[in-house]
C-alpha positions as CSV (number, residue, x, y, z in Angstrom):
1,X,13.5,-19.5,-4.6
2,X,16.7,-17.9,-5.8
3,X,18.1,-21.3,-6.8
4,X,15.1,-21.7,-9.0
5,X,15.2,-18.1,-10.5
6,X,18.5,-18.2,-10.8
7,X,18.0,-20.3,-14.0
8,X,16.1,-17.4,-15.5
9,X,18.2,-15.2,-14.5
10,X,22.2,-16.0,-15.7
11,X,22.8,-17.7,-18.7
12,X,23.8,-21.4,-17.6
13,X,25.1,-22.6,-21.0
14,X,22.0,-23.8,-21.9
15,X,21.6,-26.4,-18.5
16,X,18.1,-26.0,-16.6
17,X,17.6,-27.4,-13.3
18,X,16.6,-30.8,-12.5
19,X,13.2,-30.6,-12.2
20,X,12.5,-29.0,-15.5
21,X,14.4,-31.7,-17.1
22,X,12.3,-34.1,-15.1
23,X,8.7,-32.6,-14.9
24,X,8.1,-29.9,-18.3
25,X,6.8,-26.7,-18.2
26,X,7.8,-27.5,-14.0
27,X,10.3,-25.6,-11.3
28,X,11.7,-25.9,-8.0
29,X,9.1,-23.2,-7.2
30,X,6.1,-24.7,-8.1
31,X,7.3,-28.2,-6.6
32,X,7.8,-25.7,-3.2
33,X,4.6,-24.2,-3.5
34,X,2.6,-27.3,-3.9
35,X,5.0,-28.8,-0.3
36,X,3.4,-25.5,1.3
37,X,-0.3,-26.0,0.8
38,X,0.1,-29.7,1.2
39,X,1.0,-28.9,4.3
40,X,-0.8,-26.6,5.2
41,X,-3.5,-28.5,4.3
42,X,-2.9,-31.4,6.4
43,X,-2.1,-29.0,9.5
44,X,-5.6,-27.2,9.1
45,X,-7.3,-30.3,9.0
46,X,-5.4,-31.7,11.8
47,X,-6.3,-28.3,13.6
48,X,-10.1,-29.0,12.9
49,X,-10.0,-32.4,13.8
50,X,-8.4,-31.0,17.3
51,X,-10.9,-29.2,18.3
52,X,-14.4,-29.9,19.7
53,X,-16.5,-27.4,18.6
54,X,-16.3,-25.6,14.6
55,X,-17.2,-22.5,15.8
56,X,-14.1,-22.3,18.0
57,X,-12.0,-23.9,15.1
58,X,-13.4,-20.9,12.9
59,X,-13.0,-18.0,15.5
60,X,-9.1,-19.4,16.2
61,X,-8.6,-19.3,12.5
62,X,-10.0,-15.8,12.2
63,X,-8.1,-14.7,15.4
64,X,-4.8,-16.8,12.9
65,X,-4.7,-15.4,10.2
């Protein structure tokens, strides 16, 4: 996050960071934001696909978060 920001932040002599040069209007924190619900996404569902019953997936969910 601070590597990302930091961009923003300090003049760098006109640079920007890699992944703006790759992907426009893109940066490291959006790239790290979309890894996170990716993620989380694939844990949930493995979670769910875990578990025998969905009312007990739903109640340890609610009990998670």
């Amino acid at each position: 996050m601070v590597f990302g920001h930091s961009f923003y932040i300090f003049q760098t002599g006109g640079y920007s960071e890699l992944e703006t040069q790759l992907i426009e209007k893109n940066y490291t924190g959006t790239l790290a934001v979309g890894v996170f619900f990716f993620l989380s996404g694939i844990l949930v569902t493995q979670s769910y696909a875990l578990n025998a019953s969905p009312a007990r997936f739903l109640l340890m969910r609610a009990f998670r978060i």
